[in-house]
KEKE-115461 format. One line per field, with one value per residue: residue number from 1; residue in one letter; z, y, x of N, C-alpha, C, O in turn. Coordinates in Angstrom, 2 decimals, decimal comma. Example, Ala and Ser with C-alpha at 12.3 -4.5 7.8 and 13.67 -1.06 7.14 Angstrom:
BEGIN
seq: [1 / 2]
type: [A / S]
n_w: [7,80 / 7,08]
n_v: [-5,69 / -2,25]
n_u: [13,19 / 12,85]
ca_w: [7,80 / 7,14]
ca_v: [-4,50 / -1,06]
ca_u: [12,30 / 13,67]
c_w: [7,80 / 7,87]
c_v: [-3,30 / 0,03]
c_u: [13,20 / 12,90]
o_w: [8,46 / 8,04]
o_v: [-3,32 / 1,14]
o_u: [14,24 / 13,41]
This chain:
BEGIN
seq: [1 / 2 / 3 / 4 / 5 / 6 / 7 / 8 / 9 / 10 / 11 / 12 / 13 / 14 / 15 / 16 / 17 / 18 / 19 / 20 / 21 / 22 / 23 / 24 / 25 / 26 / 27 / 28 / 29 / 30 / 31 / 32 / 33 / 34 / 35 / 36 / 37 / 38 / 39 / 40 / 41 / 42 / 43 / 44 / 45 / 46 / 47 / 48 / 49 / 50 / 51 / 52 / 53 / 54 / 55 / 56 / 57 / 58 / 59 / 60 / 61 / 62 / 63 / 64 / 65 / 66 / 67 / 68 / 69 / 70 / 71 / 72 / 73 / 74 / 75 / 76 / 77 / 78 / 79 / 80 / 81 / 82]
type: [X / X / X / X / X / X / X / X / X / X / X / X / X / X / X / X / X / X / X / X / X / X / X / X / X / X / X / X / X / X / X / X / X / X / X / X / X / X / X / X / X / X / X / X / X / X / X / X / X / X / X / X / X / X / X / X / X / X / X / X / X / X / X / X / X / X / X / X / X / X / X / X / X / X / X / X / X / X / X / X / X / X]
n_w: [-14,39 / -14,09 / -13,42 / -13,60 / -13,37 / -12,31 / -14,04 / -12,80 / -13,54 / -13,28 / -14,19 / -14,61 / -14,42 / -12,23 / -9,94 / -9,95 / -8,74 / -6,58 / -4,75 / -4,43 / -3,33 / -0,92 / 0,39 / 1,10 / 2,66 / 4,87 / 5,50 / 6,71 / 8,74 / 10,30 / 10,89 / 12,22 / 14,53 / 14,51 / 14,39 / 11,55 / 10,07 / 11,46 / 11,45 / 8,44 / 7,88 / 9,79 / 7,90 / 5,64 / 6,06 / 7,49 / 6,18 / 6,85 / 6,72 / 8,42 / 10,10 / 8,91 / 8,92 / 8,30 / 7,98 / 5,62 / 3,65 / 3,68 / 3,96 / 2,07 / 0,10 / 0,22 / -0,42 / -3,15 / -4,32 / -4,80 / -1,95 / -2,59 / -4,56 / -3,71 / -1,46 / -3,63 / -4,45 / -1,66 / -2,04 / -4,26 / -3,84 / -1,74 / -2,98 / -4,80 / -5,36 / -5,54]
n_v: [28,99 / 26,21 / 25,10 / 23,07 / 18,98 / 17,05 / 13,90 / 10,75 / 7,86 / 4,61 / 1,54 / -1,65 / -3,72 / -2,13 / -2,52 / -5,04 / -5,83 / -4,25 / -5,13 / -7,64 / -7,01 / -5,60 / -7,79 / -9,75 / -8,41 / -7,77 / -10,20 / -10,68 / -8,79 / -9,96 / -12,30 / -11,37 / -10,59 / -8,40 / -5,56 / -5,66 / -3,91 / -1,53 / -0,58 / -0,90 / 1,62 / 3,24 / 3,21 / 4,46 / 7,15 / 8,58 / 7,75 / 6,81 / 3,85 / 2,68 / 1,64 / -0,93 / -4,16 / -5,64 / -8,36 / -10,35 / -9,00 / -7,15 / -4,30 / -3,54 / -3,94 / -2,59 / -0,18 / -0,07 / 0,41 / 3,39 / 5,61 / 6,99 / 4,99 / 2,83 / 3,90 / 4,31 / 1,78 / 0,52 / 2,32 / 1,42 / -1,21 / -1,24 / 0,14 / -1,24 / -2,47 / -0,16]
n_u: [-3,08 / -4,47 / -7,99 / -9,48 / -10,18 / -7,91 / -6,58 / -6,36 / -4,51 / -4,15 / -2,75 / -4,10 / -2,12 / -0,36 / -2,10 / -2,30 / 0,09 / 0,65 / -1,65 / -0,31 / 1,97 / 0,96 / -0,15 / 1,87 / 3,54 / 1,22 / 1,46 / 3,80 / 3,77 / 2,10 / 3,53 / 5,50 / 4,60 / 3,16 / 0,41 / -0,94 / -3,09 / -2,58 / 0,09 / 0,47 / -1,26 / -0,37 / 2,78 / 1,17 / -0,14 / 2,36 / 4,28 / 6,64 / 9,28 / 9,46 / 7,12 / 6,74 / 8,32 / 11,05 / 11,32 / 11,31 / 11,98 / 9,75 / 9,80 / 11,36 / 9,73 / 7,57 / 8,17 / 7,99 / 6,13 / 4,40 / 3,24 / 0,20 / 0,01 / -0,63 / -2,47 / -4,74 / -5,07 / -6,52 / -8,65 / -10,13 / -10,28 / -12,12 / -14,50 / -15,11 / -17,61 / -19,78]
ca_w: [-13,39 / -14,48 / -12,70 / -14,14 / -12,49 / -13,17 / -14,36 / -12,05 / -14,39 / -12,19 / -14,80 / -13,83 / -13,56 / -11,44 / -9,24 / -9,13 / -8,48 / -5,41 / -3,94 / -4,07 / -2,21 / 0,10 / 0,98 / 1,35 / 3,87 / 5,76 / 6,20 / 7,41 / 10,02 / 10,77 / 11,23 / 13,65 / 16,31 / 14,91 / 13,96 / 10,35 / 9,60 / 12,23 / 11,14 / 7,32 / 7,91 / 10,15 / 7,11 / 4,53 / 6,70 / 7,36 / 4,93 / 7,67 / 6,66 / 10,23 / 10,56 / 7,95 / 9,32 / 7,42 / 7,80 / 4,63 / 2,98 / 3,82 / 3,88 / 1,06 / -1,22 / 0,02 / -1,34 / -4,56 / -4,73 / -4,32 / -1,46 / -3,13 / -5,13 / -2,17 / -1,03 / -4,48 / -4,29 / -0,97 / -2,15 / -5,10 / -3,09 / -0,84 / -3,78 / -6,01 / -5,66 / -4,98]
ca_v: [28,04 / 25,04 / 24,70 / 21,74 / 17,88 / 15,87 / 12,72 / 10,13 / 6,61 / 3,37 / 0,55 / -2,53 / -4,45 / -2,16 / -2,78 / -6,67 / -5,73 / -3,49 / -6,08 / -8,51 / -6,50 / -5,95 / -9,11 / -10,09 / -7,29 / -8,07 / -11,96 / -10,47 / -8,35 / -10,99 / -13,20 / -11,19 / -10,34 / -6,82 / -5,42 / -5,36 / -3,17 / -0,31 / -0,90 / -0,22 / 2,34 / 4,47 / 3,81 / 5,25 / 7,89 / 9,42 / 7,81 / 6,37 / 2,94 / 1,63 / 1,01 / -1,87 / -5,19 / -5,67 / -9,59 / -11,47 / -8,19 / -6,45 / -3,33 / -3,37 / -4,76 / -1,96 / 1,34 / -0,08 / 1,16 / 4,83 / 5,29 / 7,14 / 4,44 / 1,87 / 4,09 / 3,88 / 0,30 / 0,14 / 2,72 / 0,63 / -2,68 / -0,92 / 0,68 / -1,98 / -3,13 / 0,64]
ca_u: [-3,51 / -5,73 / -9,13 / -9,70 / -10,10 / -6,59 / -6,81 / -4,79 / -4,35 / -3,25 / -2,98 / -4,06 / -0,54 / 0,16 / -2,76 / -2,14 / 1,41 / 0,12 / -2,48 / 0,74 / 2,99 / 0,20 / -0,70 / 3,28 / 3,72 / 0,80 / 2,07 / 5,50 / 4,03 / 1,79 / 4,45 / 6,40 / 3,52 / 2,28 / -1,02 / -1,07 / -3,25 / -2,09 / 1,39 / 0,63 / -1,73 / 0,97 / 3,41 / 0,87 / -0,01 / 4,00 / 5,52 / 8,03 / 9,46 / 9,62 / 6,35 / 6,64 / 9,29 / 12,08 / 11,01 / 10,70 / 12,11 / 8,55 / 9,99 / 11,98 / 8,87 / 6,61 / 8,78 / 8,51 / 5,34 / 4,55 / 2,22 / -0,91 / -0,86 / -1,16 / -4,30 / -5,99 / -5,70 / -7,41 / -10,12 / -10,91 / -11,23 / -12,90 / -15,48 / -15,54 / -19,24 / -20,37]
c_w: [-13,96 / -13,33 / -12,78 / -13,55 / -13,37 / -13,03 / -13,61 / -12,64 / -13,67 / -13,52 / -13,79 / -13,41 / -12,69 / -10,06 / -8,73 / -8,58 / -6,91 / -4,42 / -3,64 / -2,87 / -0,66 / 1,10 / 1,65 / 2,89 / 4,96 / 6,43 / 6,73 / 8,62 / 10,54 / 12,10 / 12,62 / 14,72 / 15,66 / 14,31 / 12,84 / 9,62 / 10,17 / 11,45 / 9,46 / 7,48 / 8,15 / 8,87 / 5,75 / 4,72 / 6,48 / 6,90 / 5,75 / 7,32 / 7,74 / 10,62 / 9,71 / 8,85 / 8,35 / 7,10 / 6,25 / 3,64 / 2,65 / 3,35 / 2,94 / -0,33 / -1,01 / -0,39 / -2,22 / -5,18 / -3,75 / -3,37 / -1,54 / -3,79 / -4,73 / -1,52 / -2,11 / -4,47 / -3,43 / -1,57 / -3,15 / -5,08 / -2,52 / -1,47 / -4,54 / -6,56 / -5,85 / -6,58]
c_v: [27,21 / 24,83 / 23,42 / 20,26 / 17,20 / 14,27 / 11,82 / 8,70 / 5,61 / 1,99 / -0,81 / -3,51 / -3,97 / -1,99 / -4,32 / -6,54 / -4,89 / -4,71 / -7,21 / -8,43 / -6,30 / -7,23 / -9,68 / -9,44 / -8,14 / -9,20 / -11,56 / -9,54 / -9,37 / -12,13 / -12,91 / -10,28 / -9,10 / -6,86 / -4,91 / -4,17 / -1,91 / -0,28 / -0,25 / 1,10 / 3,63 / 5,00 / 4,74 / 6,65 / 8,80 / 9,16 / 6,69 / 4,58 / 2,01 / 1,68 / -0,43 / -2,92 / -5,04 / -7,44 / -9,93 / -10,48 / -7,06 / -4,57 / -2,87 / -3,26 / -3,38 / -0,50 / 1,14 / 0,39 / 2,38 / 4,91 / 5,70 / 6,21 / 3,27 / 2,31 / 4,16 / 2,66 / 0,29 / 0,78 / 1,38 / -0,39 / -2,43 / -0,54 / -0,43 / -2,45 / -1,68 / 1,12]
c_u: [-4,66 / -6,54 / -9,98 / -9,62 / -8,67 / -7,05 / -5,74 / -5,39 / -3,51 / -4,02 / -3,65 / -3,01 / -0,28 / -1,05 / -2,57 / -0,85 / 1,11 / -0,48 / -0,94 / 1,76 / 2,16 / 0,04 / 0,77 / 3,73 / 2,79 / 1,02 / 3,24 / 5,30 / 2,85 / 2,73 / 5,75 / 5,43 / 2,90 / 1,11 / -1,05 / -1,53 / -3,22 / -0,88 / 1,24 / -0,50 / -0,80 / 1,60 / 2,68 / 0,66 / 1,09 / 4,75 / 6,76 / 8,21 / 9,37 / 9,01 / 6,51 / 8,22 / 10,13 / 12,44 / 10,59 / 10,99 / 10,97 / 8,65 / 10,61 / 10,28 / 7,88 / 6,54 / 8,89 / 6,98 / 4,72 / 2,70 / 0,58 / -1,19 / -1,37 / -2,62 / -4,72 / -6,23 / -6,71 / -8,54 / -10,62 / -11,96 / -12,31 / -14,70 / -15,63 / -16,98 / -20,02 / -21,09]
o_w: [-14,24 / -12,29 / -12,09 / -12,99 / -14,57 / -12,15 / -13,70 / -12,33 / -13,50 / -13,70 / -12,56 / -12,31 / -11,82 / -9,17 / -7,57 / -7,72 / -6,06 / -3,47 / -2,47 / -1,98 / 0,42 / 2,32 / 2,82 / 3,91 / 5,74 / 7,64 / 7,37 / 9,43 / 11,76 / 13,28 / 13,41 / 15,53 / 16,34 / 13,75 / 12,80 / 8,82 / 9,53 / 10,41 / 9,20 / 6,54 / 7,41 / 8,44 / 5,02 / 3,89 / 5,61 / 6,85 / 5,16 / 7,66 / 7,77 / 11,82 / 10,54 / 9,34 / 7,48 / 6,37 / 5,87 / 2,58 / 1,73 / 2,68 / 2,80 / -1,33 / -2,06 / -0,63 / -2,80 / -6,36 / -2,53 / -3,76 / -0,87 / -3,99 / -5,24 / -1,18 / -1,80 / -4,49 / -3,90 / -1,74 / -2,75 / -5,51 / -2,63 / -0,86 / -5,04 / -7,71 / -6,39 / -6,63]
o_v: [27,73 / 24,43 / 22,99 / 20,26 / 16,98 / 13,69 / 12,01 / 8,35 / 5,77 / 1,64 / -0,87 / -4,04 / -4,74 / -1,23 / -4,73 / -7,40 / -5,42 / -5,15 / -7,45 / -9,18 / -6,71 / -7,38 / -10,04 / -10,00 / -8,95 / -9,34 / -12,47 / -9,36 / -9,40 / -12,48 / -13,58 / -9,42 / -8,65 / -7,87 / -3,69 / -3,52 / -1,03 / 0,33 / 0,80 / 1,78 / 4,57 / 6,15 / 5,49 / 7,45 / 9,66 / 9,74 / 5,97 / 3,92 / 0,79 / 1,81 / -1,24 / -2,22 / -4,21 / -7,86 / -9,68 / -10,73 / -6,25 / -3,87 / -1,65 / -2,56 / -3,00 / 0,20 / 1,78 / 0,67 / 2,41 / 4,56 / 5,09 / 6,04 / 2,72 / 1,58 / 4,00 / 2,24 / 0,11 / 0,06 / 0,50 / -0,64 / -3,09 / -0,77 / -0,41 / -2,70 / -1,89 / 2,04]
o_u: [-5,75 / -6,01 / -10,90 / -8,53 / -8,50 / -7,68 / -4,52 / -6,53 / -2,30 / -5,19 / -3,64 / -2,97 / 0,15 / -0,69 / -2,64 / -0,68 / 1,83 / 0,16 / -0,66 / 2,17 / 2,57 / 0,14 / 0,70 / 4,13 / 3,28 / 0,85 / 3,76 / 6,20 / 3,01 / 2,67 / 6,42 / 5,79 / 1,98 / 0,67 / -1,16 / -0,86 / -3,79 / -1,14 / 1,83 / -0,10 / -0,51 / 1,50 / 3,32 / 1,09 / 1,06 / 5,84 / 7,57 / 7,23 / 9,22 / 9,23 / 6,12 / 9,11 / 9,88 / 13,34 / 9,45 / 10,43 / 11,07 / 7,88 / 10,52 / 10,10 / 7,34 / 5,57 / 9,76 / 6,80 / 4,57 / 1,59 / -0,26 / -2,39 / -2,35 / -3,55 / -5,90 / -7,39 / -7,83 / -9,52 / -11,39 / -13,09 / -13,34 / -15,75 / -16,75 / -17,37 / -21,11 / -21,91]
C-alpha cells in the first residue's frame, strides 16, 4: 500500500480545451432558460448527463472531458491569484 501523495498532471491543452467546452455549455444552457451554473454543478456532482441541454450539442461536448478534470479547472481559476 503506498502512503504516499499521487501526483495528478492536467496539461495545459487540456485546460484550454476544458475552459472551451465550458464556456460553450454555459451559452447553451443560457440559451435555453436554465441556470448555468446549477445545471453544471448538478452534472459534476452525479455525473448525470441531463443536467447539461443537448442544445448546440452541449451535452455531447461536455463528456469529452472527464469530470475531475472539469473541477480542477474550476479550482485553478478559482486559485489562480492565491
Amino acid at each position: 500500500m503506498n502512503s504516499g501523495t499521487m501526483k495528478f498532471d492536467f496539461t495545459k491543452d487540456k485546460s484550454d480545451q476544458a475552459r472551451e467546452i465550458m464556456v460553450n455549455v454555459y451559452r447553451a444552457l443560457q440559451e435555453k432558460g436554465y441556470n448555468p451554473i446549477s445545471q453544471i454543478v448538478g452534472y459534476i456532482m452525479s455525473g448525470d448527463p441531463t443536467y447539461i441541454t443537448s442544445h448546440n450539442n452541449a451535452r455531447i461536448l461536455i463528456r469529452k472531458i472527464e469530470r475531475d478534470e472539469l473541477l480542477e479547472e474550476i479550482v485553478r481559476f478559482y486559485l489562480k491569484d492565491a
